[in-house]
C-alpha positions as CSV (number, residue, x, y, z in Angstrom):
1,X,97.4,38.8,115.4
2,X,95.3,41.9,115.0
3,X,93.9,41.4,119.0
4,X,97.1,41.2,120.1
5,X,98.7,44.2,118.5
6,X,94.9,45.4,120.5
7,X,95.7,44.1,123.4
8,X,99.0,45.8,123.6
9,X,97.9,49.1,123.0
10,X,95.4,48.9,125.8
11,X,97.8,48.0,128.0
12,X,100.1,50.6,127.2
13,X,97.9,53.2,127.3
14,X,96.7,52.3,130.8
15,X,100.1,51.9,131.8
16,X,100.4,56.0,130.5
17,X,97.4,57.2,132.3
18,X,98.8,55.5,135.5
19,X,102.4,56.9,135.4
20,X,101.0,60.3,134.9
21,X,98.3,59.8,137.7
22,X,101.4,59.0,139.8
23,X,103.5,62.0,138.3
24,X,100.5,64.0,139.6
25,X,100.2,62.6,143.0
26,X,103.6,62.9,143.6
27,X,104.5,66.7,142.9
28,X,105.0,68.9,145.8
29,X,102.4,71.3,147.2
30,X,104.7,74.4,145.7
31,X,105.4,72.6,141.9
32,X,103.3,73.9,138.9
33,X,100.7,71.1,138.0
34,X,100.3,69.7,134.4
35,X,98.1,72.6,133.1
36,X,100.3,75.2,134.6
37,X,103.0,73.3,132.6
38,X,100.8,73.4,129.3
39,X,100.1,76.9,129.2
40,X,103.8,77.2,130.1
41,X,104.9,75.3,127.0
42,X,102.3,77.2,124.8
43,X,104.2,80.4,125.7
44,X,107.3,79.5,125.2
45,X,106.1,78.2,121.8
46,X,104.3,81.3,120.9
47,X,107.0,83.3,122.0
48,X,109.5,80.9,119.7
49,X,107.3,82.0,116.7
50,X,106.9,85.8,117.3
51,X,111.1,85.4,117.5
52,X,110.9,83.6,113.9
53,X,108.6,85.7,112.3
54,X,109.8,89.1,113.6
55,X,113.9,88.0,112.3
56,X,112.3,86.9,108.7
57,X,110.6,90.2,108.3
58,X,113.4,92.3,109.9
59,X,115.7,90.5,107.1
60,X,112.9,91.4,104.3
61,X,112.8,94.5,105.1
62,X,116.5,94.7,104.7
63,X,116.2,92.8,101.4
64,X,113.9,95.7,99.9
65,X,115.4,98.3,101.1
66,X,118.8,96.6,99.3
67,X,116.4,97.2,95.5
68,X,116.5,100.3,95.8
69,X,119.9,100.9,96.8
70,X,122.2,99.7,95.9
71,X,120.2,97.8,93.5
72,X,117.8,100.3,91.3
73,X,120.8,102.6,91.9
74,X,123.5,100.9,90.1
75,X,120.6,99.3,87.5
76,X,119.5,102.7,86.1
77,X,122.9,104.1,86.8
78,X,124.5,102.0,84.5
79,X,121.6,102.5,81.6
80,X,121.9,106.3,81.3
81,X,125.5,108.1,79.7
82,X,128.1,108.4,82.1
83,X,127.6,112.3,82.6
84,X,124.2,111.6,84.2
85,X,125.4,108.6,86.3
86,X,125.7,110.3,89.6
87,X,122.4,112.1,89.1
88,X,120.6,108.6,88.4
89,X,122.1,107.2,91.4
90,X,121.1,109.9,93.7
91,X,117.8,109.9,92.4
92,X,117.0,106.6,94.3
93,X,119.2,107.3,97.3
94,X,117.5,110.5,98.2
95,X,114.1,108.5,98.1
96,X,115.8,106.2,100.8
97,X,116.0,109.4,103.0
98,X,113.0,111.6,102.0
99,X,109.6,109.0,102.1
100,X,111.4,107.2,105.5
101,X,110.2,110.8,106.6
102,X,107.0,111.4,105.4
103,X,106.3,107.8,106.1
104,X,107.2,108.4,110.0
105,X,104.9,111.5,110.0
106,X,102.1,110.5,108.2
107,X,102.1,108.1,105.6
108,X,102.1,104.8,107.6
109,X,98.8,106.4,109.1
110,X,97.2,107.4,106.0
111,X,98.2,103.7,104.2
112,X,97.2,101.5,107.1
113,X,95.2,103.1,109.8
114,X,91.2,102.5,110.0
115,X,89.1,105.3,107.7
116,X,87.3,104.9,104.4
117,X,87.9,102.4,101.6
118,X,90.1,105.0,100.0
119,X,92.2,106.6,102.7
120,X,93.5,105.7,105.9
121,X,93.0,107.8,108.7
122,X,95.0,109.7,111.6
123,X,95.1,107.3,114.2
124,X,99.5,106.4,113.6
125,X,100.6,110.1,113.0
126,X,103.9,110.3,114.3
127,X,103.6,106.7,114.9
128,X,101.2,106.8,117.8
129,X,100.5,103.4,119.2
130,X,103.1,101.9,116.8
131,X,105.2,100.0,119.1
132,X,106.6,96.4,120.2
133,X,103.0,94.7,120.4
134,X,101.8,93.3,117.0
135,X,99.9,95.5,114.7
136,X,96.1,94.2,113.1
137,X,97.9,92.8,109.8
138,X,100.8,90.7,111.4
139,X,99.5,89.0,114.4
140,X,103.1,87.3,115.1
141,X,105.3,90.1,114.8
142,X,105.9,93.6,116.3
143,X,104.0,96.5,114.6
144,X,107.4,98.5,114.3
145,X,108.5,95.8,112.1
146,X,105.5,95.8,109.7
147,X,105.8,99.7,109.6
148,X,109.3,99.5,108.5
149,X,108.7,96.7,106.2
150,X,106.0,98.5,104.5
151,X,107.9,101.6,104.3
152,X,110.5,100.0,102.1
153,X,107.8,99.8,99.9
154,X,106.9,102.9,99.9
155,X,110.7,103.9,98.9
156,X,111.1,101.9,95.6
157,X,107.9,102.9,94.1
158,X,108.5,106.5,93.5
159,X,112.5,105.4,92.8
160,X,111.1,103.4,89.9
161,X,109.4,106.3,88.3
162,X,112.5,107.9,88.0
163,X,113.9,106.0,85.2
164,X,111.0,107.7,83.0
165,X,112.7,110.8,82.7
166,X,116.2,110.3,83.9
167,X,118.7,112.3,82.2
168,X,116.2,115.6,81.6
169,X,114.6,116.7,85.0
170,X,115.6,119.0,87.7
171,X,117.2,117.5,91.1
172,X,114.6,119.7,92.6
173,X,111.7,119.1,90.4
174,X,112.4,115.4,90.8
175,X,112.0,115.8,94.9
176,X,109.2,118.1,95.0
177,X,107.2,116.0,92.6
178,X,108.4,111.9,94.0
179,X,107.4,113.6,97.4
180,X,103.8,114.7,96.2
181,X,103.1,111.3,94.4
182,X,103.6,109.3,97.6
183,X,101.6,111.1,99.6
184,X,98.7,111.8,96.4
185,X,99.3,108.1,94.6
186,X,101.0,105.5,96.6
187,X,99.3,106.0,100.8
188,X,95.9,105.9,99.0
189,X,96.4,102.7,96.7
190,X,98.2,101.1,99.9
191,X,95.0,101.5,101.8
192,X,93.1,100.5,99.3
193,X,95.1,97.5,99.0
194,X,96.6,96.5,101.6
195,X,94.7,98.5,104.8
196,X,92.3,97.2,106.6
197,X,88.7,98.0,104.5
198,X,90.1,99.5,101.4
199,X,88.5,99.4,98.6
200,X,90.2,96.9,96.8
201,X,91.4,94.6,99.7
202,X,90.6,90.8,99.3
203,X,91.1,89.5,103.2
204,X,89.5,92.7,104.9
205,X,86.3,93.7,103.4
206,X,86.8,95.5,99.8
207,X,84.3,95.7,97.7
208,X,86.1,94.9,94.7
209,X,88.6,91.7,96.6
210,X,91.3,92.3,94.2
211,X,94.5,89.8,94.9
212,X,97.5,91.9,95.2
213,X,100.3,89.7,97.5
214,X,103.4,91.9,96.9
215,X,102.7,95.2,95.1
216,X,101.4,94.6,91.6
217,X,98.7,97.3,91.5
218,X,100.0,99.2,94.4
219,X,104.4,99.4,93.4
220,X,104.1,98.2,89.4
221,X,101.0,99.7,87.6
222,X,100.8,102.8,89.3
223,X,104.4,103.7,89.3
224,X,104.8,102.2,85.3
225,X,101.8,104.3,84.2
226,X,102.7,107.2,86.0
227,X,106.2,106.4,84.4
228,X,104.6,106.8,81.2
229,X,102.6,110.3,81.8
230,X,105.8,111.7,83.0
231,X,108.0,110.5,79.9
232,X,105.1,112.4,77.6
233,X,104.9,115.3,79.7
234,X,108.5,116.1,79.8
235,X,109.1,115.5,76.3
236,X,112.1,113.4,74.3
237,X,115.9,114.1,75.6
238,X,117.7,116.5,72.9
239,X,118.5,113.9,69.9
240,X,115.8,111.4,70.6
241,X,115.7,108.9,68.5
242,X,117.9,110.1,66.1
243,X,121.2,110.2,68.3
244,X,121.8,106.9,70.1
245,X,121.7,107.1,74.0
246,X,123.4,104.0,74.4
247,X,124.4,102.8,78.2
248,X,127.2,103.9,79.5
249,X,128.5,100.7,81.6
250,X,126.1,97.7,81.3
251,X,128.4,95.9,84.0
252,X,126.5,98.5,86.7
253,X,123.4,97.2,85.7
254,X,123.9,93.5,85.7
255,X,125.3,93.7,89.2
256,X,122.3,96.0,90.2
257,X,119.8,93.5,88.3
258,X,121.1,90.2,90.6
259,X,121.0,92.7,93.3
260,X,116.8,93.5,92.4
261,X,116.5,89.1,91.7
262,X,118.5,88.5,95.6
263,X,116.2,91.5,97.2
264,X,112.9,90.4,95.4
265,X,112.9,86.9,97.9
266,X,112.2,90.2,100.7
267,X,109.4,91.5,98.6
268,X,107.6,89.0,97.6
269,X,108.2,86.3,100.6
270,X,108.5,89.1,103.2
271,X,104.8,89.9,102.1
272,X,103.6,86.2,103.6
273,X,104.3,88.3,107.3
274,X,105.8,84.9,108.8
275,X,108.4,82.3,108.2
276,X,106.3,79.3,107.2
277,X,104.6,77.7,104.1
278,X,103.5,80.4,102.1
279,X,106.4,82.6,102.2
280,X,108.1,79.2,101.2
281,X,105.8,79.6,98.2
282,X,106.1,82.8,97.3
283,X,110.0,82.7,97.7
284,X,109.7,79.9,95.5
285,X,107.4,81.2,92.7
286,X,109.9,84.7,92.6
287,X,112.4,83.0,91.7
288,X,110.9,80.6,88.8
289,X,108.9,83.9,87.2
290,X,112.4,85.4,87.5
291,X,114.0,82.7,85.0
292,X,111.2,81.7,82.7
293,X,110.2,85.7,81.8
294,X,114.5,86.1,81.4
295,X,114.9,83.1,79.3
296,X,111.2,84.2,77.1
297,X,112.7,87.7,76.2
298,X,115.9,86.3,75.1
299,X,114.3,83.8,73.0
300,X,111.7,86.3,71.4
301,X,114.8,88.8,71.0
302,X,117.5,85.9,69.2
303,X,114.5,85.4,66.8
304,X,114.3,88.6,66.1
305,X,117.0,90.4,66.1
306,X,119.5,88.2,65.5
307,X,121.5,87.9,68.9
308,X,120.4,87.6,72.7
309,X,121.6,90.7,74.6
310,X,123.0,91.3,78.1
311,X,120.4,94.2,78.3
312,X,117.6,91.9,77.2
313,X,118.4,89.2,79.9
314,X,118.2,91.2,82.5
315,X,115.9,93.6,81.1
316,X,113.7,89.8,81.3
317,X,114.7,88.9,85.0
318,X,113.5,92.4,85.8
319,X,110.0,91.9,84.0
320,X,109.3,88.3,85.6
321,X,109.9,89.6,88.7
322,X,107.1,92.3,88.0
323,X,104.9,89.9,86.3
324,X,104.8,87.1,89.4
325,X,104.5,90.3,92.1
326,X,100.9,90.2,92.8
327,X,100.6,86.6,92.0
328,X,103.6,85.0,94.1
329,X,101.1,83.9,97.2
330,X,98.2,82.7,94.9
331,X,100.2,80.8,92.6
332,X,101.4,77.3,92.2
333,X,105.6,77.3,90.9
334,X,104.4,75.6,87.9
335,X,102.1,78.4,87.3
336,X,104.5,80.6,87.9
337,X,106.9,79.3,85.1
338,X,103.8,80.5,82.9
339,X,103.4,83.7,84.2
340,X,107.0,84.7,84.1
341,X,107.3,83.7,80.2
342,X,104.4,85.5,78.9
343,X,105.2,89.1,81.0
344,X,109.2,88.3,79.8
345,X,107.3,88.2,76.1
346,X,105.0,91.0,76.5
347,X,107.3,93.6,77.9
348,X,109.8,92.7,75.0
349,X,107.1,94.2,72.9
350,X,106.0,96.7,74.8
351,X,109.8,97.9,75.0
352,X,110.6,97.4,71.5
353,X,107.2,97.6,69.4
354,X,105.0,99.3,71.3
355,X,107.1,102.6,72.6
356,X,108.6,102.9,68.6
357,X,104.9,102.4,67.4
358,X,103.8,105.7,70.1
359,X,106.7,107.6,70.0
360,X,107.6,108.3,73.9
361,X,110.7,108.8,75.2
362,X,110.8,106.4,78.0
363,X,114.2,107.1,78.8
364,X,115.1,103.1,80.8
365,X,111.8,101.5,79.9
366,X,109.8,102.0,83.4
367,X,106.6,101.8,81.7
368,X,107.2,98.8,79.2
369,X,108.3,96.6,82.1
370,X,106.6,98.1,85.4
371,X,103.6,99.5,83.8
372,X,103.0,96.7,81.1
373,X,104.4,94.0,83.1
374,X,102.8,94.8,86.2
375,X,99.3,94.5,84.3
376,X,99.9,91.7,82.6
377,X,101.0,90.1,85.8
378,X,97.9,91.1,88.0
379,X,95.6,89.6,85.2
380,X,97.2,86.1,85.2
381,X,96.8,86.8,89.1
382,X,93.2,86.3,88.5
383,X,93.6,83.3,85.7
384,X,96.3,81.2,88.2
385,X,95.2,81.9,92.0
386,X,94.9,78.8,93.6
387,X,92.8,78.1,97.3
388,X,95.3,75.2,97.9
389,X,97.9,78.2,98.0
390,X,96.4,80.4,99.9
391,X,92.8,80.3,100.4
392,X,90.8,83.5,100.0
393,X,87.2,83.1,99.6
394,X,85.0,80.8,101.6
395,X,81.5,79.5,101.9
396,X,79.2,80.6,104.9
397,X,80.9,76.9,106.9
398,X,84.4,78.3,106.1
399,X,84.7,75.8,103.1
400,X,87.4,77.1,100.2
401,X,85.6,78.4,97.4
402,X,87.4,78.7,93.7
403,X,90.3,81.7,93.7
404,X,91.2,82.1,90.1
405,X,89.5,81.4,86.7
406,X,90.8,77.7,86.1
407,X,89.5,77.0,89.4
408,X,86.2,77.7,87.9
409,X,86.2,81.5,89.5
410,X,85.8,83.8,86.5
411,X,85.1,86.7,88.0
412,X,88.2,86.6,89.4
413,X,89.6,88.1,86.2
414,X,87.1,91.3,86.2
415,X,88.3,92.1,90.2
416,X,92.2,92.2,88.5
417,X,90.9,94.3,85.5
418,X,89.0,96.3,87.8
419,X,91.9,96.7,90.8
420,X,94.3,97.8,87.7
421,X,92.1,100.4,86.2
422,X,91.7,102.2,89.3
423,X,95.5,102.0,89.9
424,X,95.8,103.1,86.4
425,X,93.4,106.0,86.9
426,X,95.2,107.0,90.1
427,X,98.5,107.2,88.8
428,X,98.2,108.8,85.7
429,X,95.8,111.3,86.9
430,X,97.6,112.3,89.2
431,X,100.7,112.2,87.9
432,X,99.8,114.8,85.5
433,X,98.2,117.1,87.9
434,X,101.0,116.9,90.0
435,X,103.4,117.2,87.2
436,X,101.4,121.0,86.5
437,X,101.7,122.2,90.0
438,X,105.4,121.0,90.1
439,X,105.9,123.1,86.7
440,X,104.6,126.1,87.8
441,X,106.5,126.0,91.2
442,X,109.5,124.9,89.9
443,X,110.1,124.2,86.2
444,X,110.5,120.0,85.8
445,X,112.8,120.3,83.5
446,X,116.7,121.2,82.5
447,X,117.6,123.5,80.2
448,X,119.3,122.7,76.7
449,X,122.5,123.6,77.7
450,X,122.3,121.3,81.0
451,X,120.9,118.7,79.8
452,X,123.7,118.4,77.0
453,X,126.4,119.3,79.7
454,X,124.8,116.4,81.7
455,X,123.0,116.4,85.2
456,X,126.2,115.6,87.2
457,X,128.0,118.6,86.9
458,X,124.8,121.0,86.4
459,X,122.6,119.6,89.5
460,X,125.2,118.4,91.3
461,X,128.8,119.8,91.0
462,X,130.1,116.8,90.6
463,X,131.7,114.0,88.1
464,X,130.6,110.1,88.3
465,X,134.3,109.7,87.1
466,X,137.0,111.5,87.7
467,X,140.1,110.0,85.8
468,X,143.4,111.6,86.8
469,X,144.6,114.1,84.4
470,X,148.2,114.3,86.2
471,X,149.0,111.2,84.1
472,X,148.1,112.5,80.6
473,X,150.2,116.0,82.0
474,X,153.1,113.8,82.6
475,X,153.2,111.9,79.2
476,X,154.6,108.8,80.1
477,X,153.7,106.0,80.6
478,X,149.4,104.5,80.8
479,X,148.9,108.2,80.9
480,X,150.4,109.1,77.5
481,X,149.0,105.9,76.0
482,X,145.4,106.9,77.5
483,X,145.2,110.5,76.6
484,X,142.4,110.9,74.1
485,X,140.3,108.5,76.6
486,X,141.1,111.1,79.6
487,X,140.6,114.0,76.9
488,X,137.3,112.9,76.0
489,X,136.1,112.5,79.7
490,X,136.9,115.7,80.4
491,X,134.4,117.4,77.8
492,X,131.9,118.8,79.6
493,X,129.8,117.9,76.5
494,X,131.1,114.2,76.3
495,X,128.6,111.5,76.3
């Protein structure tokens, strides 16, 4: 039986090579022959790719830029008393309009052009030779669209300072000093990162490889720790702790939390650069650090305090999210499921515990989930990476070597360590400096009286709601039944 089955495949394969010896034979002088035809093909599939990457990343990028607004708009917006609303909001919408620029000038060049392991050079200014051809980092899609996917980046990270000291700095302060630390804190740890020989940059010769896949070190640590030096510079709001500062419409933030889970899949999977496996993977791994670090801080808080919170769900989601950043192209989803649960546990703390036990006024918790979830989620980096993943290291015949300490690579765990404590260094030192200079140019922050009028009406002339007074004028009807609402929203002292 087994000749047979032989025999037959013999005899077909002859009968192949014939038919296309014949196909051959038989084109015309002027038809493209078989290689032509090949190379043809390859094109076409190359060209099917580019087409495929370039939509994924063109949809990322959309997904990011949808974090920060209307995402991180309406989440902080709705965390902070309604007479600071608009000024929260704006806060992240002006950083939508103010880095694009500075990134089109210079920052794209100083992040990802060639210079020294800490800084990237001149060679993009103005976004010189960044055109329709693919860039050095994304070999399948234009270099336009990696620019403009990194640049959305770029936006959130100073946005998610913000929450630090919303409801006490100036409009002006706020722009002056965002537009300093991007260009001071966040081009420098992207090269570092991400650019090709920076310091810390696993792939492209670092000297300390660091895995960083989406923005652990680079978005979370170094805007949650600069989060922190600003909340201690600035000082506690008037009141704090003694007077509550309760949210003024927790419905904002839940829509703008699902808006930060849908927009992470950009972040994190955008940051694979193509449509295939590992994107898959990193898609994948968001969304189970997502669940398991959302479900951990509502467990930890029922057992605590009694109940499980709206604020504490999402405050969760938000943490996971931050915790399986850097690790979301290293990891398996199993591991994942790990890493989510322990950052959801560990910024509960650092929320709750930790900020009572220190005293800072960390006005919407950026440092207890950015800062402290951002650590804790680049240190499991280095205890879950996994070469079956993605495979980082290899030996001198380009076998996989170990990525992460239960693959036997220990010193996986000192790179993170390292990685964070030179994010950590950057951001707060810097921060602080920057925070001086700003002071003395400026002022940073609002006076009494502002602050207790609120930051609408003093830095922006305007009201987040405006409820129509007509109706309590008229007294009839939902107007006359509403009037000490409509009374209290007019107060220009009204929480």
């Amino acid at each position: 039986m087994q000749i047979n089955i032989a025999m037959r495949r013999m005899v077909m394969a002859m009968a192949a090579m014939l038919l296309s010896s014949v196909a051959v034979l038989a084109q015309s002088p002027g038809e493209p022959g078989m290689e032509d035809r090949m190379k043809a093909l390859e094109a076409a599939a190359g060209a099917a790719q580019t087409s495929g990457d370039n939509a994924w990343l063109l949809l990322c990028s959309a997904l990011v830029l949808l974090m920060t607004g209307p995402g991180l708009a309406l989440f902080y917006g709705g965390l902070v008393r309604k007479k600071n609303v608009l000024a929260t909001m704006m806060q992240s919408f002006i950083m939508m309009a103010v880095i694009t620029v500075i990134w089109a000038l210079f920052g794209y060049s100083l992040a990802f052009s060639k210079g020294n392991p800490l800084i990237g050079g001149f060679d993009h200014v103005f976004l010189k030779g960044v055109g329709t051809d693919p860039s050095g980092y994304a070999a399948t899609v234009p270099a336009l669209t990696f620019m403009v996917f990194q640049l959305m980046f770029a936006i959130i990270t100073p946005a998610l300072i913000t929450g630090a000291f919303a409801e006490r700095m100036k409009f002006s302060a706020m722009l002056l000093f965002c537009s300093l630390w991007a260009v001071v804190v966040y081009f420098p740890l992207a090269h570092m990162v991400w650019g090709d020989g920076g310091l810390l940059n696993a792939f492209l010769g670092g000297a300390i490889p660091a895995l960083d896949f989406a923005g652990g070190t680079v978005v979370h640590i170094s805007s949650g720790f600069s989060a922190l030096v600003c909340a201690i510079y600035l000082g506690k709001r008037i009141g704090y702790p003694k007077t509550p500062s309760m949210p003024h419409n927790l419905v904002l933030s839940v829509i703008g939390a699902c808006l930060l889970w849908v927009g992470w899949f950009g972040f994190n999977a955008g940051s694979a650069l193509s449509a295939g496996g590992l994107a898959s993977n990193a898609f994948v791994t968001t969304h189970f650090g997502a669940a398991s670090a959302a479900i951990g801080w509502l467990v930890i808080e029922w057992i605590r305090q009694g109940k499980p919170t709206v604020l504490g769900g999402i405050s969760g989601a938000v943490a996971g999210l931050v915790g399986i950043t850097p690790a979301a192209g290293f990891v398996t989803p199993m591991s994942a499921l790990i890493i989510g649960f322990v950052a959801g546990i560990v910024c509960f703390f650092a929320v709750t515990g930790l900020k009572k036990a220190l005293g800072y006024d960390d006005s919407l918790d950026a440092f207890g989930v950015h800062g402290v979830g951002g650590l804790t989620g680049a240190i499991l980096t280095g205890v879950f990476a996994n070469s079956a993943i993605n495979t980082v290291f290899k030996d001198a015949a380009g076998n996989p070597l170990p990525s992460g300490l239960l693959e036997g690579n220990g010193k996986q765990v000192l790179n993170q360590l390292l990685a964070s404590l030179v994010a950590i260094a950057l951001g707060t030192i810097g921060t602080y400096v920057l925070l001086k200079v700003v002071d003395l140019l400026v002022g940073v922050r609002v006076s009494g009286e502002q602050e207790m009028t609120g930051l609408d009406l003093t830095q922006h002339g305007e009201e987040g709601y405006n409820l129509d007074l007509d109706l309590v004028a008229s007294g009839s009807g939902l107007g006359a039944s509403m009037e000490p609402t409509f009374a209290a929203a007019a107060s220009p002292v009204s929480e």
